[in-house]
N, C-alpha and C positions, 0 to 999 in steps of 0.2 A: 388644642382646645380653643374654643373662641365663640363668638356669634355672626352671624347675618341678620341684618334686619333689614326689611319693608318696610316702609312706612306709606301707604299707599295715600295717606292723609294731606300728610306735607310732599308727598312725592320724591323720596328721598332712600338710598338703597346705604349701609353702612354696613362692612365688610371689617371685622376684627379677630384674629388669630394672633396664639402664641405659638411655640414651641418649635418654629423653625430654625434650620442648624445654621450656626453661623455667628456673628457678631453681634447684631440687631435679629434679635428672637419676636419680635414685634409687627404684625401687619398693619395698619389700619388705613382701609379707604374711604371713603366720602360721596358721592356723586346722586344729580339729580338723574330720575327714574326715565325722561324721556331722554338721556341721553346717551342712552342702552342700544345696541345698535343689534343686537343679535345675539344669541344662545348656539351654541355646539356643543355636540358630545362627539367625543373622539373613542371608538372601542377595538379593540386589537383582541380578538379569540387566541386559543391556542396554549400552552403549558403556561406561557408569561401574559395571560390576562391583564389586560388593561385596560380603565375607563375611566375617561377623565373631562368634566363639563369645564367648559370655555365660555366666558361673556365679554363680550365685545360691546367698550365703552368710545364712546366720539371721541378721537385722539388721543388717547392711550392704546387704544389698540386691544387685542385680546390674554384675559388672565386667565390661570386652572381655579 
């Protein structure tokens, strides 16, 4: 569970999820909109279907 927000206003993208496994169950990211470098989706057909979008932030590199 979580959110994404736009905020095309203030030019600002805020990235929040829970319920990942692990010790820190917690995401949250921050960054401004022009610093967005590019969008992927990664798709795999076949019995183990996969799809998974990728955004590529200036020096962090890309997240799912």
């Amino acid at each position: 569970s979580g959110y994404d927000r736009f905020d095309r206003k203030e030019g600002i993208v805020c990235i929040f999820h829970w319920g990942f496994p692990g010790k820190n169950r917690r995401i949250f990211l921050r960054f401004l909109m022009k610093d967005i470098q590019s969008n992927r989706i990664e798709v795999k057909e076949g019995i183990y279907a996969r799809r998974v979008l990728y955004m590529e932030i200036r020096g962090k590199g890309p997240f799912p």
